[in-house]
N, C-alpha and C positions, 0 to 999 in steps of 0.2 A: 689443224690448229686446235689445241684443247681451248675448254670451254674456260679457263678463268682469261684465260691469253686474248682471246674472241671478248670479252668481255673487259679488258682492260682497253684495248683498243679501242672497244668500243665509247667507252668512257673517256680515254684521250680526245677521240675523233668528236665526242660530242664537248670537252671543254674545251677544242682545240675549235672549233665551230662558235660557240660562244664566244670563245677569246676574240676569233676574227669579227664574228659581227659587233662583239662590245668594238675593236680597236676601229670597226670601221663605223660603228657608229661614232666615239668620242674622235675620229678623226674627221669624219662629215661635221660634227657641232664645233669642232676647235676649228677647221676650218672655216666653217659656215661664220665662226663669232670671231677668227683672226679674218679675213676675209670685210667682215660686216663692219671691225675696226678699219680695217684701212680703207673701206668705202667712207666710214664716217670720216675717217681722218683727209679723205682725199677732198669730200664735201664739206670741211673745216678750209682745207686748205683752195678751195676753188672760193670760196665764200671771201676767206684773208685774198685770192686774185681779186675777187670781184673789188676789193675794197680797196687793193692796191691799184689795181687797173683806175679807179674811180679816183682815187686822191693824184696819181699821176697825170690824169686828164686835169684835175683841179690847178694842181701845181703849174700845169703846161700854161691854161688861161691866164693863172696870175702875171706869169712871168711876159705872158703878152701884155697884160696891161700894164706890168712894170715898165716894159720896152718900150710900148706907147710911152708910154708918161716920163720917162726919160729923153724921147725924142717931140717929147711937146706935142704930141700929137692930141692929146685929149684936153688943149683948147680951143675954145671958140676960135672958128677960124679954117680951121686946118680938117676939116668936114671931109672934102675930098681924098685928102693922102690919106685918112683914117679911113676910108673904106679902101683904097687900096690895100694899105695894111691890112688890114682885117685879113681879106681877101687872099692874100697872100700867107697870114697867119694860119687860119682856122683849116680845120682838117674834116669836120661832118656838117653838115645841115642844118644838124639841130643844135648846134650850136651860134649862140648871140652874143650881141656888145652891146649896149648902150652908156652913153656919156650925161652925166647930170649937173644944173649948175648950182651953185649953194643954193640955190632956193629948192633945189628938187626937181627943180622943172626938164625934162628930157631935151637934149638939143642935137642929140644923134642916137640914133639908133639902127642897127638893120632890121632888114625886113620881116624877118620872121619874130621879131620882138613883141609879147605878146601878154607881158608880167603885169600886175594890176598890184601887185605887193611891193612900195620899196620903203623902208624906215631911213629917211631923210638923216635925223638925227644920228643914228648907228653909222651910218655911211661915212657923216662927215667926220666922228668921232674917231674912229678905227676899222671901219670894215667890217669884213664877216667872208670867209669860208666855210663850204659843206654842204648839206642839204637844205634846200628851201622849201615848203608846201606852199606854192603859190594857190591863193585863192580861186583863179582863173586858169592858169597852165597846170595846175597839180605838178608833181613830184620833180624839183631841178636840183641839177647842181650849181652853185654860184660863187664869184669873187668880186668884191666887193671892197676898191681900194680908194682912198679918199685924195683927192688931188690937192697940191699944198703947193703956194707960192710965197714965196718970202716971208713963210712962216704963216700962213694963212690958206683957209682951208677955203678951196674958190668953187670945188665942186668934189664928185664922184664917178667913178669908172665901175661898171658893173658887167663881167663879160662869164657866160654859165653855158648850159647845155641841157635842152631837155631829156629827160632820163625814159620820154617814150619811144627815145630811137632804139632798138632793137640789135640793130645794123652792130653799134657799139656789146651788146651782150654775145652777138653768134662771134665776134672776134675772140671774145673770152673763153667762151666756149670750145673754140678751135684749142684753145690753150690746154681746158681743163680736162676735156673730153665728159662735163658735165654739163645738165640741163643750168642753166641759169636763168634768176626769175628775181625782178624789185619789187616788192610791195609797197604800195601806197595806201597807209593804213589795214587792211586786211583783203585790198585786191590787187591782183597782181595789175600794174601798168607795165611793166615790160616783160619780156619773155622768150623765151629759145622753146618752152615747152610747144606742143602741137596738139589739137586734139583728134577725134576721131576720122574727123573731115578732112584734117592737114591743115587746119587752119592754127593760128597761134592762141593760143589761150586766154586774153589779155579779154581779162574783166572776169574772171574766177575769182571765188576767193578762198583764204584756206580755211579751214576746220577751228569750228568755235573753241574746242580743246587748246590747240595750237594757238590759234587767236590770242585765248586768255592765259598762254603761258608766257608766250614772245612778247605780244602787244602790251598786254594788262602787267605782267610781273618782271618784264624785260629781260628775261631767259633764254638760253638758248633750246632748241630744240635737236634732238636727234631721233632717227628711229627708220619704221616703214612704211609705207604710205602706198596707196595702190591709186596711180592717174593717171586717166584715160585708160582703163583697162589692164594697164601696167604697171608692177609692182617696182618699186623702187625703194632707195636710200634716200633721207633726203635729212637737209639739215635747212632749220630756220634761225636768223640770225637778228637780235633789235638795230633798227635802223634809224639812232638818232640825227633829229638838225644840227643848225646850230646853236640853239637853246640847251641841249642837251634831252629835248620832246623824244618822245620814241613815237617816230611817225609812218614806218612802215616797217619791214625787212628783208633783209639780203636771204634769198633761198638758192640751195644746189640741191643738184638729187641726179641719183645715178639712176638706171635701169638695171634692174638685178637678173636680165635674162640673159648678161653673158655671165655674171657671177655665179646664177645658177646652174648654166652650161658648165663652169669650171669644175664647180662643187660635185656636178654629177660626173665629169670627164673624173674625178680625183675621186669618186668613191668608186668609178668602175675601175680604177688604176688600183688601188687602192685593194680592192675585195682579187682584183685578179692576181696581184700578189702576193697576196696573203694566201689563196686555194692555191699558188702554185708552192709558195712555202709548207705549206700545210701539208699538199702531197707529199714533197721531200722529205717531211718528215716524218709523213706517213710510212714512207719507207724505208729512213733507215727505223724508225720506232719496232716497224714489223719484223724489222730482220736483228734489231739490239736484241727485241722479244725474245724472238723465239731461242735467240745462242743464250743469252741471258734469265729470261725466266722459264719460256715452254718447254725448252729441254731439260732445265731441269729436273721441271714439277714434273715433265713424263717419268726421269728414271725415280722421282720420290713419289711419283702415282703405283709406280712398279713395284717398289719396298714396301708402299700402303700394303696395297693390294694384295700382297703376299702374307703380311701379316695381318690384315682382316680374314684371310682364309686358314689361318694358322699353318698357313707352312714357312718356317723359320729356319728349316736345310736346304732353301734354294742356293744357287752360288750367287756371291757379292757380284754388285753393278761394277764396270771396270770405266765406267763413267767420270770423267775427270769436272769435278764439280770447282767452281770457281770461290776462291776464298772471300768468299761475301757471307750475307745471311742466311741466304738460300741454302749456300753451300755447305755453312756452317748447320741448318735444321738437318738438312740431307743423309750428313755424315752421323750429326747427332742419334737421326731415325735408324742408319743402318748400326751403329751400335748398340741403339735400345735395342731391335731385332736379332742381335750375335746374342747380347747377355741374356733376352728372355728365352732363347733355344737353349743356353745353359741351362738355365732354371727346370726349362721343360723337360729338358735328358736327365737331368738329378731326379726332379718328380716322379719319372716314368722309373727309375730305378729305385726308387725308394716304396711307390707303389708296386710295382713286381714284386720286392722280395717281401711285403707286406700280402699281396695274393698268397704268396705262397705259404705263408702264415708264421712269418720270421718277422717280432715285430722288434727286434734288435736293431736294427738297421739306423744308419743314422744319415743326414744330407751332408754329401761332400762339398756343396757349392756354399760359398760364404754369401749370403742373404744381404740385401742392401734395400732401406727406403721401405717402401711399406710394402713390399714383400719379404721384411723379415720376420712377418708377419706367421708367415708360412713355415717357417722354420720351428717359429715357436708353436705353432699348431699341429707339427707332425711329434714335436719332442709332449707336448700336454698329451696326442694323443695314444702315442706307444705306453705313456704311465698312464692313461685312462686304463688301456688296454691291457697291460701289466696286473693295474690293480683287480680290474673287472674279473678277469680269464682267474686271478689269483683266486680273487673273494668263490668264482663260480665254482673252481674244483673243491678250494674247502668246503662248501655246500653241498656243494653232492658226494662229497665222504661221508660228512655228516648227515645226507638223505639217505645216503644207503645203509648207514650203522644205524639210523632209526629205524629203518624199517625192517633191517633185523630183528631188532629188537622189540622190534611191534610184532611181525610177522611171530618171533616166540612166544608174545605174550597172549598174541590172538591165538595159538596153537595151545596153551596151558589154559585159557577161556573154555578153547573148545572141548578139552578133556574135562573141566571142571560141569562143564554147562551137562556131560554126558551122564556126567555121576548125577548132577542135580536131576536129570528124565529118572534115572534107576530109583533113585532114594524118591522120587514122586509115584512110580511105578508101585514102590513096597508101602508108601502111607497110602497108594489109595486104594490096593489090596486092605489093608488094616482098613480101613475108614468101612471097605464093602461089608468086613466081618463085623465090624460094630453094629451095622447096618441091620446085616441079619440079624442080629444078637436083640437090636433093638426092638425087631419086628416080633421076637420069635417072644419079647417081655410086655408085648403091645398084647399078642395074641393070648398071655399065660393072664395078661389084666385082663381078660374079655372072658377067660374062662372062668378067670376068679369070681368075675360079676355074676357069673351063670350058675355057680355052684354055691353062692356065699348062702342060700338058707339051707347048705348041709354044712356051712361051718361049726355047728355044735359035735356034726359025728367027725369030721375030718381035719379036727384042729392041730392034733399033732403033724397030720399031714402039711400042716399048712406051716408049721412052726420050721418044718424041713425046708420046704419052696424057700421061704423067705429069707431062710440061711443062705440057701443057694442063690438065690437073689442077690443078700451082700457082697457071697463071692465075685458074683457077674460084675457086682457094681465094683468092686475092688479092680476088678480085671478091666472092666472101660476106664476105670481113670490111671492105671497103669497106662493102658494104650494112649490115651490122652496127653501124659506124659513123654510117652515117645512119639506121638505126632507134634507137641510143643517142641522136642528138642530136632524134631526134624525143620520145623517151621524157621527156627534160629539160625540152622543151618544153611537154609535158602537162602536166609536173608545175609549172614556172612558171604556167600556166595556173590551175590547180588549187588551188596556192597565192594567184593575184589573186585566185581566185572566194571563197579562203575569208576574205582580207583584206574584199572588198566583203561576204560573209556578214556578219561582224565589227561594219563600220559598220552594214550594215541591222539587227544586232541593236540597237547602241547608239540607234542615232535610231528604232526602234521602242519601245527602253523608256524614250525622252523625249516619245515620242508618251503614253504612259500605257497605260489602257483600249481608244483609239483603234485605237494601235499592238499588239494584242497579236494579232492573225491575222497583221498584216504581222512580230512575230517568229518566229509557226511557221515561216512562208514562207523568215525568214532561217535559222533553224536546220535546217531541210529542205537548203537551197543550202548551209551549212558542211557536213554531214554528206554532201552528192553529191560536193563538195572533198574530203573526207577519201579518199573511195572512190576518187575518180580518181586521187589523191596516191598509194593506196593500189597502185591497178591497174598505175601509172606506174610504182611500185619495183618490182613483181614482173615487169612484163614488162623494166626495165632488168636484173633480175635474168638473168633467161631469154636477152637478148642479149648480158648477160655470158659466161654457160653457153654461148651458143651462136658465140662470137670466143675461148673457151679450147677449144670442139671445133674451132674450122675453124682456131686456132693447133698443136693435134694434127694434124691432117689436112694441114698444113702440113710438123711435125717429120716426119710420115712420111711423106709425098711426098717432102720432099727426102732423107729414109732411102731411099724405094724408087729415086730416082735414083741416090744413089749404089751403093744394090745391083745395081741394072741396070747399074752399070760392072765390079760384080762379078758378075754374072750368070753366066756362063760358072763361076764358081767354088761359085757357092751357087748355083745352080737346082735341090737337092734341096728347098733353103729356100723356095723360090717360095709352095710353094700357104701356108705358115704365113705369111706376109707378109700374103696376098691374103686369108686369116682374118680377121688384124687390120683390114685395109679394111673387111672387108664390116661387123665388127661397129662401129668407129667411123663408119660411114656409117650404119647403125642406128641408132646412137646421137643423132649429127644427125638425122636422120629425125624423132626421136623430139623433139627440143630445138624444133625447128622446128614442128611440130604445138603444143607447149604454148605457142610463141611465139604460133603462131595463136587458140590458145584466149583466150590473155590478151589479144592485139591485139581478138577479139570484145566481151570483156568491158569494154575500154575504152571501147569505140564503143556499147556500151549506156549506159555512163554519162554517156558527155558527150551524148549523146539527153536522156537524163534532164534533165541539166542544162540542155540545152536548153528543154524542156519547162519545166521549173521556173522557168529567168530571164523564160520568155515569161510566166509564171504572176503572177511577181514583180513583174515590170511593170507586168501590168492592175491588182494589187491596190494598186500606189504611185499608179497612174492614179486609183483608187478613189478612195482616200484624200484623195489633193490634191484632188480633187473635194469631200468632206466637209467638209474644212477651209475650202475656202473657202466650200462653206452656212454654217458653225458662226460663221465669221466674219463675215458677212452677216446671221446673229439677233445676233448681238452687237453690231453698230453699230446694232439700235434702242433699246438701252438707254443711258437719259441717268445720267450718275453723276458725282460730283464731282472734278474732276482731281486726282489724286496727284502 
């Protein structure tokens, strides 16, 4: 049995359990309270006997003493046939007659006569039936007819029955099948009850409650009462005289231990009926169940099941499902299960020829509900893919036609960077000769110092030197000139290397990702550009410095020519002349060394750059190489033309 099956059962079996003990409960309390009615109604109607039985005996007496009194019996006189009468009449013991004469005075009575109360007056006047509370006999019934002769009232007939005979309540009793009880003011004087002992009850009395609702408010009572140990029904009734006094009450009362025998015989009937109903329908429940719901839900536990494992090419249940709800989710589940295997064979074929890199492909299954979600996610993604695959090849056309053209431009760097080592090579040959040149005018001032107190014999000699001198000096700034026009040239250089830097940055950062080692490569080559730009103004600098010394060495050459026409007049001035030689040739000396240094520094950088364009090359070689693999997986994808 599945478990919701187990479970519905179990839920029937347990409101089906409730059901019975609600039904056998409200049928225990409707019982118990249809039952508790007609004991009241029965102790309503033993109470209406008691009162019938009692006004019957009343009526009997009158009609005795009507009988007398029609047969003249209740005059003076007639003593003896009036107790024959009687005698004849009466039917209990406790019952009496007495005859009175208008004065009241008694002139017959029987023997058991025993009344201390008569209203002389009331007698003669009309009588009196019903209850009496005699002063002395306590509780009677009496009739009380006044005796009239030719129109005059000559006495009274008074014939009753005391109500402590018993004898009269157990006749009643046989009647009602209830206890019957008189109260006389709130004790019982008569009785059928018994007590513990078996004795009769008589001189209990009832319950102060009871008391003050019967006695005091002249109410009736109903209810349950538990006496002598015994639970009973009981009804209290006002029990007026003839005044209309409420001077005691009529009581019935049942014992409720065969009603409660009943009540339990009817709840064991009752509950055993109900569990054997309950069973039956335990059983057909169990067997509607399972044709009705647990078979079903097996073969739609079976459809689940298959489709929580995702297999949706098992074969159909051949299950004949009943045209209900059930039936109708069943059929419902096995078609959501046919259409999502569609879906899922479309998928798997649209993903295949997608593997295989054909992104043309389009779903043959028409899409419903929010899996047409799907449909529209394979068509966005074939134009994602379209676009992407499109935009990537044009990029790497264009990464690989830049980096030809990087790779050429880095290759005319490399040529140019080579001339720039050569053309450094031949200024810093030139810079070496200046060098010596300078040294050799350092050395020719040191001799000068040495010989200047024979410049009076050797001044024509010196007139020559100092020509040759000019020439020298014409000839370093000649050189100067061509190391100035070399220095421009570096720096033109310098400037194309960092023009072509420029482009290798820009067509590196069209390359993307690709491109991004090949812009180190270019930022490395601007930043060697800067340095040679850099080296190029300080060494133009330096053969600035070094064409305003050899234009001083010029002013003073041609100073010491014309002083050497003054010679003869200033030869004390000589050797201060020859001072200033030595220390501006010094000075050159010294212009000429940093020319060299910075000529060094150049020829490191354009190395460098050398280096680098050779670097910049391979890696544009690289690249065009990449580009055209990346190009080559790209033409195997099929995609829609844009």
């Amino acid at each position: 049995m599945s478990k919701i099956g187990l479970k519905l059962i179990v839920v029937f079996l347990s409101g089906l359990l409730v059901t019975i003990l609600v039904l056998s409960i409200i049928s225990t309390t409707m019982s118990s309270s249809i039952i508790n009615n007609i004991v009241q109604g029965d102790n309503i109607s033993s109470v209406n006997t008691v009162q019938g039985e009692i006004t019957d005996e009343i009526m009997r007496l009158r009609s005795i003493v009507v009988t007398m009194d029609s047969l003249d019996l209740s005059l003076k006189g007639y003593e003896d046939r009036v107790l024959m009468f009687w005698n004849n009449q009466k039917e209990r013991a406790s019952e009496f007659l007495a005859l009175y004469d208008e004065s009241g005075t008694v002139y017959f009575k029987t023997d058991n006569y025993e009344l201390a109360d008569f209203d002389r007056s009331r007698a003669l006047q009309g009588g009196w039936m019903g209850f009496v509370n005699d002063s002395k006999m306590d509780l009677t019934i009496q009739v009380c007819v006044p005796i009239e002769r030719d129109g005059n009232k000559v006495g009274a007939a008074l014939c009753g029955m005391y109500m402590s005979d018993n004898e009269f309540l157990d006749e009643i009793k046989e009647q009602t099948d209830a206890e019957i009880t008189l109260f006389s003011g709130n004790v019982r004087f008569s009785t059928t009850l018994t007590d513990e002992k078996g004795q009769r009850a008589v001189g209990t009395t009832m319950a102060d409650n009871i008391a003050n609702q019967v006695l005091t408010k002249g109410e009736i009572y109903q209810g349950e009462a538990v006496l002598f140990n015994q639970k009973h029904y009981v009804a209290y009734v006002p029990m007026p005289d003839i005044n209309g006094n409420i001077i005691g009450a009529y009581f019935s009362g049942m014992s409720t231990a065969e009603t409660d025998a009943g009540q339990t015989q009817l709840a064991i009937i009752t509950l055993v009926v109900a569990v054997v109903i309950g069973a039956l329908m335990v059983v057909v429940i169990v067997i509607a169940n399972k044709k009705i719901l647990i078979d079903p839900i097996k073969e739609a536990n079976i459809i689940a099941e298959d489709m929580s494992h995702a297999e949706f090419r098992k074969p159909k249940t051949t299950f004949k499902f009943a045209r209900d709800e059930l039936g109708d989710f069943v059929v419902k589940l096995r078609a959501t299960k046919d259409e999502l295997n569609k879906y899922i064979d479309d998928i798997n074929s649209v993903l295949s020829e997608m593997a295989t890199g054909n992104f043309t492909v389009r779903p043959k299954v028409e899409y419903h509900g929010d899996f047409a979600g799907i449909k529209k996610s394979f068509d966005e993604i074939e134009d994602s893919l379209a676009d992407i695959i499109g935009n990537i090849g044009d990029t790497s056309r264009e990464v690989r036609s830049g980096a030809e053209q990087i790779s050429e431009g880095s290759s005319m760097l490399a040529d140019g960077t080579s001339k720039q080592a050569s053309a450094i090579e031949e200024l810093s040959a030139t810079i070496n000769e200046i060098a010596v040149k300078v040294n050799q005018t350092a050395q020719n001032a040191s001799d000068a110092s040495g010989i200047s107190t024979q410049t009076a014999d050797k001044i024509t000699f010196q007139n020559n030197e100092v020509k040759n001198m000019l020439g020298a000096m014409d000839e370093i700034k000649e050189k100067s000139d061509q190391i100035q026009n070399i220095i421009k040239a570096i720096d033109d250089i310098a400037f194309q290397t960092n023009i072509l830097s420029l482009n290798a940055a820009i067509e590196a950062a069209r390359a993307g990702a690709a491109g991004k080692g090949f812009a180190v490569v270019a930022d490395e080559v601007r930043n060697l550009a800067a340095k040679s730009a850099e080296s190029a103004k300080q060494t133009g600098e330096l053969i600035n410095a070094t064409i305003e010394a050899v234009n001083k060495g010029t002013v003073i050459a041609q100073s010491t020519a014309q002083t050497m026409k003054e010679v003869t007049a200033l030869s004390e001035r000589t050797n201060e002349y020859i001072s200033d030689i030595t220390s501006a040739t010094e000075e050159q000396s010294d212009s000429i060394n940093q020319i060299k240094t910075g000529i060094e520094s150049i020829s490191q950088v354009v190395q460098q750059n050398s280096a680098t364009s050779q670097q910049t090359a391979a890696s544009c070689q690289e690249l065009s190489n990449q580009a055209a693999v990346l190009e080559n997986q790209i033409e195997k994808f099929t995609v829609l033309n844009r």
